[in-house]
C-alpha positions in Angstrom: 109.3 89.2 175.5 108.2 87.8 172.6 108.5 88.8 169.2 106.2 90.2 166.4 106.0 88.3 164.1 105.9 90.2 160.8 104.1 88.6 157.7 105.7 89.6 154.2 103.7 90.4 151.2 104.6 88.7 147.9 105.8 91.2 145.5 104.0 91.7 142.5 106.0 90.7 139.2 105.0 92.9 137.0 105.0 92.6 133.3 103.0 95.7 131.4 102.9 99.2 132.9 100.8 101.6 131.1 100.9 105.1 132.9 98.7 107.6 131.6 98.2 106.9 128.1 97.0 109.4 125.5 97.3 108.7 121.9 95.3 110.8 119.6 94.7 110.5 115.5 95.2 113.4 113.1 93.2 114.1 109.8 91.9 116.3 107.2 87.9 117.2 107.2 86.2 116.2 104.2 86.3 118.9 101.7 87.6 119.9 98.5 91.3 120.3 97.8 91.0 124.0 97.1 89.6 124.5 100.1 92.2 122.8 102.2 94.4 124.2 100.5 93.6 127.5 101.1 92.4 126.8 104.8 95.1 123.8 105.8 95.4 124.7 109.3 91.9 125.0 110.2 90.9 121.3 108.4 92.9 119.4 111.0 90.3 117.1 112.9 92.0 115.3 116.1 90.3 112.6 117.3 91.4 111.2 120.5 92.0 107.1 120.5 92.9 107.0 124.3 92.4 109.2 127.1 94.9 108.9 130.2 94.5 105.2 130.5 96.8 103.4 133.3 96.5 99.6 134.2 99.3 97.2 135.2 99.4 93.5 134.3 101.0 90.8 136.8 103.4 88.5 134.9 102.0 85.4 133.9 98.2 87.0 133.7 96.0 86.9 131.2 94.2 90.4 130.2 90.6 90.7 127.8 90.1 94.2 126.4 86.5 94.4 125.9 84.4 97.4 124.3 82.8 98.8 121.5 84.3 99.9 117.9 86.0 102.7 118.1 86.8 101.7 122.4 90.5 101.7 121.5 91.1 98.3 122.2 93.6 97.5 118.9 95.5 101.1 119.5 96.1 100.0 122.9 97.8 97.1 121.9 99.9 98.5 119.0 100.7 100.5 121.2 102.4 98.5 123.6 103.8 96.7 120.6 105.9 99.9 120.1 103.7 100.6 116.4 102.5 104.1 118.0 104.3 106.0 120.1 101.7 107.8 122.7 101.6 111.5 122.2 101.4 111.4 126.7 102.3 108.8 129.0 104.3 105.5 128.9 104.4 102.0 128.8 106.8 99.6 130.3 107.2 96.1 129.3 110.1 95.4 131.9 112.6 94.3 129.7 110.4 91.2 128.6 109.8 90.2 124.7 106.8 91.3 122.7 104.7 90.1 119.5 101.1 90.8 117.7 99.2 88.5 116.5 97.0 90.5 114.2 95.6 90.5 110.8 97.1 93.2 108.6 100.1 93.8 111.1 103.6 92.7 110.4 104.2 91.2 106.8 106.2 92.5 103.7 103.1 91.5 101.1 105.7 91.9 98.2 107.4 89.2 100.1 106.9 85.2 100.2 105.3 83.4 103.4 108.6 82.2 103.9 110.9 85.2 103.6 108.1 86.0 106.0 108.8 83.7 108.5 112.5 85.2 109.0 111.8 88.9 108.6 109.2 88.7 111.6 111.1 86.5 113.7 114.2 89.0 113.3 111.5 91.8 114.1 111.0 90.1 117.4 114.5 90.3 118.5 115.1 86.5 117.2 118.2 85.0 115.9 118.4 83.4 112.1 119.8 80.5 113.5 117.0 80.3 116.3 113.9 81.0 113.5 116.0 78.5 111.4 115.1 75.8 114.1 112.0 76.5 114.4 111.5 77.2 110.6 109.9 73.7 109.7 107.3 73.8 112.4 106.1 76.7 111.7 105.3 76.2 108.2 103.6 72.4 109.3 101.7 74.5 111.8 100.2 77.1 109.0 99.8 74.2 106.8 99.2 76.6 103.9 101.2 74.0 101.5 103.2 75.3 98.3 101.7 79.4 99.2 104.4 79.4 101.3 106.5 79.9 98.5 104.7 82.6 97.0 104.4 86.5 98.0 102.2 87.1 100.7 99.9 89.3 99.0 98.4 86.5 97.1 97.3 85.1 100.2 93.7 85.1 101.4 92.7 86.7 105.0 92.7 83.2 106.2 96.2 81.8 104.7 97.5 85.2 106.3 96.1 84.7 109.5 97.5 81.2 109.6 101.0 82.2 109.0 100.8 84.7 111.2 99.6 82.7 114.6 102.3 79.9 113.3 105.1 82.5 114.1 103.9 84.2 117.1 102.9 80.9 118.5 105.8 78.9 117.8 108.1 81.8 118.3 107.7 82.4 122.0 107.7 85.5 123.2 107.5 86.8 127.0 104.1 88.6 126.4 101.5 87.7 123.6 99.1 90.5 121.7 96.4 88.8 120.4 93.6 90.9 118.2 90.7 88.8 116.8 92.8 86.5 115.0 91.3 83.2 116.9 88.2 84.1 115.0 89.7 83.9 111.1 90.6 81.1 109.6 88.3 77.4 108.8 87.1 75.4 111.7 89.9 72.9 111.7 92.6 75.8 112.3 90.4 77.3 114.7 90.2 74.6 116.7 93.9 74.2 116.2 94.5 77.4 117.2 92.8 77.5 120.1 94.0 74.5 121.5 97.5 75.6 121.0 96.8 79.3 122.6 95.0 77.4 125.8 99.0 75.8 126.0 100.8 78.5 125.4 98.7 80.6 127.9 99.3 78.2 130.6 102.9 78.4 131.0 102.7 80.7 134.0 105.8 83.2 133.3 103.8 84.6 129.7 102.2 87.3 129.8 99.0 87.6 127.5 96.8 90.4 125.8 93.6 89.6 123.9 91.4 92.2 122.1 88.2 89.6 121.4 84.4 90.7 120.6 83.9 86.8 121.5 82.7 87.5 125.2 82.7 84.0 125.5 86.8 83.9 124.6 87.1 86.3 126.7 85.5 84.6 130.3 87.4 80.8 129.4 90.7 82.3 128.7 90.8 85.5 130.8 92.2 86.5 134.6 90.8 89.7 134.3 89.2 91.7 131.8 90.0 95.4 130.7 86.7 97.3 129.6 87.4 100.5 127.3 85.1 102.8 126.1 85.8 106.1 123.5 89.5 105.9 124.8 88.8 105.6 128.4 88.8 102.7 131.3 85.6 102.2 132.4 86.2 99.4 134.6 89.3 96.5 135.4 88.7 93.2 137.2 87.7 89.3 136.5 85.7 88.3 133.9 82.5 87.6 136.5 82.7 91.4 137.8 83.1 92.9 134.5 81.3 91.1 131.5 77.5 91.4 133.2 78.7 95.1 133.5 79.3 95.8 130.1 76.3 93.1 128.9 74.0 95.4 130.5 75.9 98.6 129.1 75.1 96.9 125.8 72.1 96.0 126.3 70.4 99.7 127.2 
């Protein structure tokens, strides 16, 4: 009697689990400080930034949040960052590393591009002696020259934005947040920059995230492509199924 022969299915390795998330904003209605004074409780607006989204992302994938302003894309990825802590639900990062890449996110201004350069590496869970190493290549790859000596809020968006993809890119981390930032900075860095996030993205044990308007980024660097809208998934899947989608949601 011969036997059945039983075909085993590769196990998923997965890298991001986002169950459920809800993360909602707090604020005061406009009006005058008598007023919310006397009426504090009922001038509490609460706008809700995401609405019970779940999605799962394979190690070594690359994921596009698409949608409008206001979709929840960047909250979505602060929030696996660990900046917000969702008011429902929870995310799992498996034990793996994180960074952002975003502009605004992440540096003391008061302090210089340099002490920079050590205060986020130790924020990602590296070692002085390991940002030490890479210390010098980071600050050739920002090429920002003598600013890196001099408190980051003199800097411009685009000296900022170079810093900041010089550490997260030579500072490698298990899974890479990306919001925008390939789009700031002079064409020379661009083109830098997106040369060096094509390598980084190819080592097939990182896990990426990029929040892009650039539809374009989004269908030459993307797996599959995450489409919010006012908090909620409308749809998950490649770049081909999803971009026409949301082209012709755009487009009506």
């Amino acid at each position: 009697m011969k036997k059945k022969s039983i075909k085993k299915e590769k196990k998923k390795n997965i890298a991001v689990t986002v169950k459920d998330l809800h993360i909602s904003y707090r604020g005061l209605k406009k009006t005058s400080i008598r007023a919310s004074w006397k009426h504090f409780g009922d001038k509490v607006e609460v706008y809700e930034a995401l609405k019970g989204v779940s999605f799962e992302i394979e190690e070594g994938k690359i994921l596009g949040i698409i949608g409008q302003n206001g979709a929840g894309k960047s909250t979505m990825l602060r929030a696996i960052a660990g900046i917000f802590s969702p008011d429902k639900g929870s995310i799992d990062l498996h034990g793996r590393t994180i960074s952002l890449l975003s502009i605004g996110v992440g540096f003391n201004k008061k302090l210089t591009g340099k002490e920079n350069i050590y205060l986020s590496g130790m924020l990602l869970g590296f070692s002085e002696e390991e940002i030490a190493a890479k210390e010098k290549e980071i600050i050739e790859f920002a090429d920002i020259g003598e600013f890196i000596k001099k408190p980051v809020k003199t800097y411009s968006s685009g000296m900022y934005s170079k810093l900041a993809f010089a550490i997260t890119a030579i500072l490698e981390t298990d899974i890479m947040l990306i919001d925008e930032v390939l789009s700031v900075g002079d064409a020379k860095f661009k083109e830098k920059s997106y040369n060096k996030m094509k390598e980084l993205i190819s080592d097939t044990h990182r896990t990426v995230i990029i929040v892009s308007h650039s539809l374009g980024t989004i269908s030459e660097l993307c797996d599959e492509v995450l489409w919010l809208e006012k908090g909620e998934v409308i749809m998950k899947g490649s770049a081909e199924e999803v971009i026409p989608k949301y082209q012709e949601f755009m487009s009506v």
